[in-house]
C-alpha positions in Angstrom: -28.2 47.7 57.8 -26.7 44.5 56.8 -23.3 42.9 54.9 -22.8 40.1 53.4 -20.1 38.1 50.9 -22.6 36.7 48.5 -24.3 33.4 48.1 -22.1 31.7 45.4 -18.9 31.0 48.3 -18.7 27.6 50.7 -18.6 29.9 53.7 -21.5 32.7 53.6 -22.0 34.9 55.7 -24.3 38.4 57.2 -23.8 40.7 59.7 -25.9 43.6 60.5 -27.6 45.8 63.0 -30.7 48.1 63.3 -32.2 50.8 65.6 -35.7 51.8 65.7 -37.2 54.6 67.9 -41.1 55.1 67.8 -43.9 56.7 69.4 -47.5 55.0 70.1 -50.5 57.2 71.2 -53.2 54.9 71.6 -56.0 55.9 72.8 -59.7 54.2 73.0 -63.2 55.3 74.1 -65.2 52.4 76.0 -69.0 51.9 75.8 -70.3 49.5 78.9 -73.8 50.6 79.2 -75.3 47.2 77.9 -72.9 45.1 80.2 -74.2 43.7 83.3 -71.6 45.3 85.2 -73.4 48.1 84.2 -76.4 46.7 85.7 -75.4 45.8 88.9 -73.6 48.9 89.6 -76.8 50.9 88.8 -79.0 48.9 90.5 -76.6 48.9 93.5 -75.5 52.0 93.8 -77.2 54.2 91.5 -74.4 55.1 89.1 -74.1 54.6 85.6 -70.6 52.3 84.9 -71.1 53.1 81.2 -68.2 54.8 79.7 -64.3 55.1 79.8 -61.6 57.0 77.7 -58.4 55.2 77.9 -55.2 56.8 76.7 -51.7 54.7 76.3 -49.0 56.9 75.3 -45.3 54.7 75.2 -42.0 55.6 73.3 -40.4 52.1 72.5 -36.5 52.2 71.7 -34.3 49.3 70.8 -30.9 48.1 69.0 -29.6 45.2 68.0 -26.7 43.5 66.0 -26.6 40.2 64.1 -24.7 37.8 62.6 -25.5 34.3 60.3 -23.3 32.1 58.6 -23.3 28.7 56.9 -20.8 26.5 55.9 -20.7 23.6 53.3 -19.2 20.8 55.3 -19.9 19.0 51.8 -21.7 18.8 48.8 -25.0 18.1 50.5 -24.4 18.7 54.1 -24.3 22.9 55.4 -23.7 24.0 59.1 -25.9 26.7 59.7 -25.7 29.1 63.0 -26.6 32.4 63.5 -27.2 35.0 66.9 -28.4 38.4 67.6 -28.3 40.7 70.5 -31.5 42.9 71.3 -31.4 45.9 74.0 -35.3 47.1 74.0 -36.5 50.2 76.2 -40.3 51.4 76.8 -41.7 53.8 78.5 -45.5 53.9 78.9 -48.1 57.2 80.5 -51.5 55.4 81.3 -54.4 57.1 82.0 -58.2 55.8 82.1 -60.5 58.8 82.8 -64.6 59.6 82.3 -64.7 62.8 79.7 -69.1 62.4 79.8 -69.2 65.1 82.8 -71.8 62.8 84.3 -71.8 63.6 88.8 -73.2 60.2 88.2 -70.8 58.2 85.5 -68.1 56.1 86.3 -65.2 58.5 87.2 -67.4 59.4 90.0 -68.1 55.9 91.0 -64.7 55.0 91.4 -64.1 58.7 93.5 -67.2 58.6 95.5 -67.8 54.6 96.5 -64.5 52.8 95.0 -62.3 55.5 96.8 -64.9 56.8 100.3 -64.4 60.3 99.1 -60.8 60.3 100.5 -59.7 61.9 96.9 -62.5 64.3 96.7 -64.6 65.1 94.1 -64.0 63.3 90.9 -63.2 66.0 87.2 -63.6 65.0 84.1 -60.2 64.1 82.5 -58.7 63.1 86.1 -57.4 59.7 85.9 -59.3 57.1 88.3 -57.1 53.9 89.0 -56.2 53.1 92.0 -52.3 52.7 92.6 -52.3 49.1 94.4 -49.0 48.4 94.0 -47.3 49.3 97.5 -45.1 52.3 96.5 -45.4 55.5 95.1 -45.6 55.7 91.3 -45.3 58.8 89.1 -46.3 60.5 92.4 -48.8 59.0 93.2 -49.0 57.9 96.7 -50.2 54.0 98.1 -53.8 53.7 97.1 -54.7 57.7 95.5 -56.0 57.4 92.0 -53.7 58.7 89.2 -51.5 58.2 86.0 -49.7 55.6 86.0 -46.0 55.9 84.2 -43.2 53.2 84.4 -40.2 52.4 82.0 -39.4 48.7 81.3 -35.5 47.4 79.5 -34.5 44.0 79.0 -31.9 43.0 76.8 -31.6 39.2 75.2 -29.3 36.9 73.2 -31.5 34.9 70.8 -30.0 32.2 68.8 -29.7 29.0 66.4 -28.1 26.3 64.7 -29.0 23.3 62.6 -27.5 21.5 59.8 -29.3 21.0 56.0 -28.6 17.5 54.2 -29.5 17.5 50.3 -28.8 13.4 49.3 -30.3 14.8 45.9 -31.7 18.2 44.0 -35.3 18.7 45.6 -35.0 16.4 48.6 -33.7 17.9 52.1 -33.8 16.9 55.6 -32.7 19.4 58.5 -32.3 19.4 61.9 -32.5 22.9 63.9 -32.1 23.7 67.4 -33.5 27.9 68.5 -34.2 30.5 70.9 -35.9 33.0 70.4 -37.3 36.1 72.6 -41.1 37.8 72.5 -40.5 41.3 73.7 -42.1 42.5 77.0 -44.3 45.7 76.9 -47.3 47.2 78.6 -50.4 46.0 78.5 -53.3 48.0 75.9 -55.9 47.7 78.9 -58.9 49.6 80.4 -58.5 49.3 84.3 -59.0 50.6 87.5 -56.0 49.6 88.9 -52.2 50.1 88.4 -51.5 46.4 88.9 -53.0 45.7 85.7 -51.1 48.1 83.8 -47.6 46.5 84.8 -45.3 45.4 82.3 -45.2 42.0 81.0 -41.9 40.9 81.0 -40.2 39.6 78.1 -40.4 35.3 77.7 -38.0 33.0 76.0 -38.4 29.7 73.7 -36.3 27.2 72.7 -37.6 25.0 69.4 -36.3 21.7 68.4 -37.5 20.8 65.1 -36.6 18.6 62.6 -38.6 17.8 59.1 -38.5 14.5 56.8 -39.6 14.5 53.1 -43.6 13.8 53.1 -44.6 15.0 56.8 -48.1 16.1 56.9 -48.6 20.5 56.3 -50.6 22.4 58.1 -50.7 25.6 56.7 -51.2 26.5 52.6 -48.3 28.4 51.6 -47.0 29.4 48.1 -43.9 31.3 47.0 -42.9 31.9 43.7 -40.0 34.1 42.2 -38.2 35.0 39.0 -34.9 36.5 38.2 -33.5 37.5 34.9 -30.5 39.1 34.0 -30.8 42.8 32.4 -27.2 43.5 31.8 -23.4 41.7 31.9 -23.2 42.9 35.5 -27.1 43.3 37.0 -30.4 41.1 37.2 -33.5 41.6 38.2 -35.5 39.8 40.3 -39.6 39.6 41.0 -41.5 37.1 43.7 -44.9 36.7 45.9 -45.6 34.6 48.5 -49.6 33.9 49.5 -50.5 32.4 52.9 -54.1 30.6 53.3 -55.3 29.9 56.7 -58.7 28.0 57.3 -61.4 28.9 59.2 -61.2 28.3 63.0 -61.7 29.2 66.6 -60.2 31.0 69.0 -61.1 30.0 72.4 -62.1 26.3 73.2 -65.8 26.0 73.1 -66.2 28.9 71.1 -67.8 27.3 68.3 -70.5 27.5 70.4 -71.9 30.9 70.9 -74.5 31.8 74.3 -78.1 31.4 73.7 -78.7 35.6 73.8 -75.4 36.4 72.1 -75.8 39.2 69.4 -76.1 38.7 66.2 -76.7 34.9 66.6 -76.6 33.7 63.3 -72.6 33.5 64.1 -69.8 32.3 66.2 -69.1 34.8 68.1 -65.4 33.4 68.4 -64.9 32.4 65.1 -62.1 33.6 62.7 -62.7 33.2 59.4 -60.3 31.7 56.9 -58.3 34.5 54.8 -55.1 34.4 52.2 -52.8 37.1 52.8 -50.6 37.9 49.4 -46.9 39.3 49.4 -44.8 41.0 46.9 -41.2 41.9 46.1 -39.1 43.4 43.0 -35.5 44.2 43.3 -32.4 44.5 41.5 -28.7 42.8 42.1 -25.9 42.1 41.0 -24.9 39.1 39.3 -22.7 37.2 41.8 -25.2 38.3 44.2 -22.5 40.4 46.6 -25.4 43.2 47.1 -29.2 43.6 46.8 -31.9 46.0 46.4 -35.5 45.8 46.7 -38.7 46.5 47.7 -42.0 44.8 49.1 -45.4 45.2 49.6 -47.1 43.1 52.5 -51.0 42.2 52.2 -50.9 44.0 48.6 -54.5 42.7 48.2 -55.8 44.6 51.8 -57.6 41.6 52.5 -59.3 42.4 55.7 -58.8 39.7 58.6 -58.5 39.0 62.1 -56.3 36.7 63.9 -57.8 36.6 67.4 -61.1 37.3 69.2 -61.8 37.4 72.9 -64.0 37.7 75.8 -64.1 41.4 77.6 -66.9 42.0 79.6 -69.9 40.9 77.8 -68.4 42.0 74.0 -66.4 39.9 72.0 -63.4 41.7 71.0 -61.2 40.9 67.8 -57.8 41.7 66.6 -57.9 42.6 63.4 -55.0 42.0 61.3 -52.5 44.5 59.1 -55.3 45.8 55.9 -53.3 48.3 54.5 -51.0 47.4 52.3 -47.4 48.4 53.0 -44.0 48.9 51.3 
């Protein structure tokens, strides 16, 4: 929800706030049996370290209230500031289990070798890591295997301020100053120990950038929108925005893939390039004083990813939002 006194005044302004309340399940099933973890462990012990069912189930709760203004200090010179208070709260049940039934998978590994039998026999379904962590957590005492629950709230004041100088129509220099907040939250992970399903705590950053006319771009962009009016009162307004990124790699040295690595006709930590198309359509009023629209995001569901890593012997990408949304 948001308010605002137009765009057509020398002081504009917008205030606002929003709460959200969601629910993830996640929930993953892990194939090792051609990692050389897998190997070792077999050839060591004489289990099979092949397969995992992780489950991440978190309830993620925030609220927050903004406010933005500018102010013409002249005809080509505009003080812009703006802050916003966030209060986030998540709560996360981890479990990482073996469902195959197998007295020799990895469930019983971890029971029988990881654990000396302490925690007797290991069950299909009963979660295996470790608590490590020095205290006991969702009652589970110092160094039993269990589920693994924990609830993580931080609050934040992000913020900025700059100033926009216009000398003449289509030429603008700025100068802002920022901070801004990346959220903490609980780790997506497979693991065998509670440590590693800790939360990562929310991290700050403070930008100082400044742009001249003619400095060098380094990503494609394109935006493009149309209003006309449809009555005395009302207009209506259309846009879309595309975004081209090149191809490129994700890890140093990944443009270089291992000698065995499957299939090896590519890089293994390569993203491809992709363009990513927007959309929007709304109605308002003619002094602009309110607004209503709509918007579709990736409209074309072009199919991308945006990072790939390293886990175990597999390279893992994050694939990008493909369905389209409004």
């Amino acid at each position: 929800m948001r308010l605002s006194n137009g765009a057509s005044r020398p002081f504009r302004w917008v205030v606002g706030g929003n709460y959200s309340n969601n629910k993830v399940d996640q929930v993953a099933d892990f194939d090792y049996r051609y990692t050389s973890v897998n190997e070792t462990v077999f050839t060591v012990f004489g289990y099979n370290l092949d397969r995992a069912h992780y489950s991440n189930y978190q309830k993620l709760t925030s609220f927050a209230f903004f406010a933005n203004g500018e102010y013409d200090l002249a005809s080509t010179l505009t003080f812009k500031a703006g802050a916003r208070y966030t209060r986030a709260q998540s709560s996360a049940t981890i479990c990482n289990t073996d469902l195959t039934g197998d007295p020799k998978g990895t469930g019983p590994f971890l029971y029988d070798v990881v654990f000396g039998g302490a925690y007797g026999t290991f069950h299909a379904g009963d979660c295996f890591a470790g608590n490590d962590l020095g205290a006991t957590i969702n009652g589970v005492p110092p160094g039993a295997p269990g589920q693994y629950k924990d609830t993580l709230t931080e609050d934040n004041v992000s913020w900025t301020a700059g100033l926009d100088y216009k000398p003449r129509p289509g030429l603008l220099f700025y100068a802002n100053v920022s901070r801004g907040y990346k959220a903490g939250s609980f780790p997506a992970v497979s693991a065998t120990s509670f440590v590693q399903y800790r939360a990562v705590k929310q991290e700050s950053v403070t930008a100082y950038d400044t742009r001249m006319p003619f400095a060098s771009k380094y990503q494609l962009s394109s935006n493009l929108d149309y209003e006309f009016p449809i009555s005395d009162r009302m207009k209506m307004f259309f846009g879309t925005s595309a975004n081209l990124r090149s191809d490129t790699i994700a890890v140093v040295g990944g443009d270089v893939s291992a000698a065995n690595a499957i299939p090896s006709n590519i890089k293994l930590h390569g993203i491809d390039g992709y363009v990513l198309v927007d959309a929007r359509a709304g109605i308002a009023s003619a002094d602009d004083r309110w607004r209503v629209s709509v918007f579709g995001k990736n409209i074309s569901n072009q199919y991308y990813w945006n990072n790939a890593i390293t886990s175990s012997d597999a390279i893992a990408r994050f694939a990008g939002m493909r369905p389209p949304t409004a």
